[in-house]
C-alpha positions in Angstrom: 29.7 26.0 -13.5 29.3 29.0 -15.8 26.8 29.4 -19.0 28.2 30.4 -21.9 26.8 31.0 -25.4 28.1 31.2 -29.1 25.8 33.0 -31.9 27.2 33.3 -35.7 26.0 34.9 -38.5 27.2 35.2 -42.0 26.7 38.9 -42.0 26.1 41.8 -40.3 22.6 42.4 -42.0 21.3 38.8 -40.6 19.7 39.2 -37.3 20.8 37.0 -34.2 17.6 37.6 -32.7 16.1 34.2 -33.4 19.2 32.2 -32.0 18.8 35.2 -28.5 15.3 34.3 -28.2 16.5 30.3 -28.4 18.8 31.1 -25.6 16.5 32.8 -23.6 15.6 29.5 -21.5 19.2 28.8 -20.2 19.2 32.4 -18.3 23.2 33.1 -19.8 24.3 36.3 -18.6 24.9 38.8 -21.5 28.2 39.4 -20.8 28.5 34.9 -21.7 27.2 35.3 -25.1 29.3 35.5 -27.8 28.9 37.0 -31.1 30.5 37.0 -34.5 29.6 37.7 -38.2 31.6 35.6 -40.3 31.2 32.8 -42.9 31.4 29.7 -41.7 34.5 28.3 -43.1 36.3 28.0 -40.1 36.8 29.0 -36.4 38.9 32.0 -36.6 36.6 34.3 -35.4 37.5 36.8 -32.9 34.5 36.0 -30.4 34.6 32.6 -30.7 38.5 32.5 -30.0 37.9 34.4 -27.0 34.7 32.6 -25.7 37.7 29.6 -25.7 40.1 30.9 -24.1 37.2 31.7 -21.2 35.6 28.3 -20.9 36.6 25.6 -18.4 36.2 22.5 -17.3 32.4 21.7 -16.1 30.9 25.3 -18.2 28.2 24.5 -20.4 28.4 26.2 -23.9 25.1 26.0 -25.9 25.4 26.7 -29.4 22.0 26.9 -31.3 22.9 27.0 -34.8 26.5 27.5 -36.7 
């Protein structure tokens, strides 16, 4: 099983350090966490498009806020 992570914010000047620090208790690898800085008014985003094609069957994804 593999930890993955998803982080968005609406823009580049919001800070993702307060969902990173959230994460901090699940030990996810860097390289698992996946970031993008869209709106939320849907789910084509480049990083979250690619954190799906990653995940599999029995990998926990934690998402702490979208």
């Amino acid at each position: 099983m593999e930890r993955y992570a998803y982080i968005r914010v609406s823009t580049k000047e919001q800070n993702v350090d307060r969902q990173l620090r959230a994460l901090e208790p699940y030990q996810i690898p860097k390289k698992h966490v996946y970031c993008d800085y869209q709106s939320g008014k849907n789910f084509e985003r480049p990083a979250y498009q690619k954190l799906m094609k990653k995940l599999k069957a029995g990998d926990l994804l934690i998402v702490k806020s979208i």
